[in-house]
N, C-alpha and C positions, 0 to 999 in steps of 0.2 A: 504494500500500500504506500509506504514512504517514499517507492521507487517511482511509482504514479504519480504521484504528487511533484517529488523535484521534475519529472517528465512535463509536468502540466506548466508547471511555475517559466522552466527554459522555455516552454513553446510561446508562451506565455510574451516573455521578455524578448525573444526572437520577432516575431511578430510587431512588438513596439516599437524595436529596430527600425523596423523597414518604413521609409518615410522618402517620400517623392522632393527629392531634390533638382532644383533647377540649378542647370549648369551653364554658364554664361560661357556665349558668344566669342570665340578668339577673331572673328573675322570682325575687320571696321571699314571696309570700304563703303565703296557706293553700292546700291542694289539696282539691279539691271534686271532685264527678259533676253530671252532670245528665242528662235524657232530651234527646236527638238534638232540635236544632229546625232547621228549612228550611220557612221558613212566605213565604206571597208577601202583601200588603196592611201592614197596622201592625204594627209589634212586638209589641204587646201585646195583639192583637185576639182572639187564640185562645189558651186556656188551658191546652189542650193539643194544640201542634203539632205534627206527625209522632211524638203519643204516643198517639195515639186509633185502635185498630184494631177490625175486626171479624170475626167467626165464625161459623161453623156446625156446629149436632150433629144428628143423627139416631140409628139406632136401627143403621145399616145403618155411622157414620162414632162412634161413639162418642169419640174425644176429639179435638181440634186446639190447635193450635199458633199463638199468635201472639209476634212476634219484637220486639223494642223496642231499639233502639239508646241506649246510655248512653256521653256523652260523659265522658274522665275530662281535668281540668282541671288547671292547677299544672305542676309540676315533674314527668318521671318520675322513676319508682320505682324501683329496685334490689329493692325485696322486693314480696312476695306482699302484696295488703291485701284484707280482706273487707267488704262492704255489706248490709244487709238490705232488705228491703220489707214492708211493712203496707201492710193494705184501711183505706182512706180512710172517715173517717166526716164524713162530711159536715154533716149537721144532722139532729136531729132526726122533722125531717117525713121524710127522707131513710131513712131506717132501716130501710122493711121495701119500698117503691115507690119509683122514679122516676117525675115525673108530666111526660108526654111530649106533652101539648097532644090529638090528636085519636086520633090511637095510643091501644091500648090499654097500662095501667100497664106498665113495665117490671119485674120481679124485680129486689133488689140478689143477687147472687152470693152463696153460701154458699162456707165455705172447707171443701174437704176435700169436697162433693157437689157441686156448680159449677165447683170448678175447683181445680187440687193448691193446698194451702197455701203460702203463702210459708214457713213455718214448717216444714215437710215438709222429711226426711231429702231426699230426690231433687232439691230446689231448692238445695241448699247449694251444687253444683260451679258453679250459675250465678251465684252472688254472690260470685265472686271476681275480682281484676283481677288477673290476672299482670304480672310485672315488665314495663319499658318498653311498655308499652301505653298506648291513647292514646283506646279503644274498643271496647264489647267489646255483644256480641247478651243479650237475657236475657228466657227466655221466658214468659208466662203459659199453661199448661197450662191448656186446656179439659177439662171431663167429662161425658159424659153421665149425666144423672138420670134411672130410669126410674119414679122416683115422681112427678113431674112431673103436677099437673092442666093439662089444657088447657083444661077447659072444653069452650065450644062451639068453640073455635078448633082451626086447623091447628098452630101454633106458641106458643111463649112465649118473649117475653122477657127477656134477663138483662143487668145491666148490674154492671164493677166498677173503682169508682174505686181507686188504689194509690199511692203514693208511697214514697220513698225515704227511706231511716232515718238522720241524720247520726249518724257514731260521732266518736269520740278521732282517728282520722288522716282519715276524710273527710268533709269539710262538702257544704251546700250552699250555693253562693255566688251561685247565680241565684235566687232564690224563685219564680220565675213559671215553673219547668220542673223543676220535681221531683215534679208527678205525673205518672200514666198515668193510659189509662181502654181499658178492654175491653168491647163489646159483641157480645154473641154472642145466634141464636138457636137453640131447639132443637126439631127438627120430628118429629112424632108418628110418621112411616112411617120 
């Protein structure tokens, strides 16, 4: 019985032990975002690694969904912080074609008839990072246009570069993975 006893008393004391300690932060820099990279070959070799997806529209699928992983960097957060995105203007020549070698030109993406604005009421709840996160999904809304020439062709397609907008609480700290690119096609049946 006395063995039960000093048994109960240790588990006892064991138990009071155990006590949720916060352990502070070694990092002090800035907190940044960037897009999800998992790329295999050189680091630098792809300029947009696991940020380049693709889609499809029809007449029969009118809009899609692609999903982009944004890593959040730094310190967490205790509070709510917001990020925006803008369509990438790339150059110039870039403006109104991609020029795709033997393919025919690609479309650059209109906002708001290609695909919802980054700017749109409806994107807003995706450009939030809620507290202690570390990662968060954010999507580029496809749209079907049914003004769309095709031409002689079955299809057209659309291409859109986008990057992320540094504000007052988040930077970006990698340069070489703060855009995306979305290519989607959209077929005539």
């Amino acid at each position: 019985m006395k063995n039960i006893l000093i048994m109960i008393c240790c588990m006892c004391l064991l138990l009071e032990a155990c006590d949720k300690a916060e352990v502070p932060s070694l990092y002090s820099g800035p907190d940044g975002i960037n897009f999800y990279y998992d790329q295999s070959g050189p680091y630098d070799a792809d300029p947009y690694p696991n940020s380049n997806k693709t889609g499809s529209l029809s007449s029969s699928q009118k809009t899609d969904t692609l999903w982009y992983k944004i890593l959040v960097m730094g310190n967490v957060s205790e509070k709510e912080r917001t990020f925006s995105l803008k369509q990438s203007s790339l150059s110039a020549l870039d403006s109104t074609a991609y020029y795709t070698g033997l393919t025919p030109q690609i479309k650059v993406a209109v906002p708001g008839v290609n695909y919802v604005a980054f700017d749109d009421p409806q994107m807003e709840k995706y450009c939030v990072i809620p507290p202690h996160t570390s990662e968060i999904l954010v999507p580029v809304i496809l749209l079907f246009d049914p003004n769309v020439d095709y031409g002689s062709s079955f299809s057209k397609g659309f291409c859109l570069h986008f990057e992320i907008v540094p504000n007052d609480e988040i930077k970006i700290l990698d340069s070489r993975f703060y855009r995306g690119k979305a290519k989607f096609t959209q077929w005539n049946w």
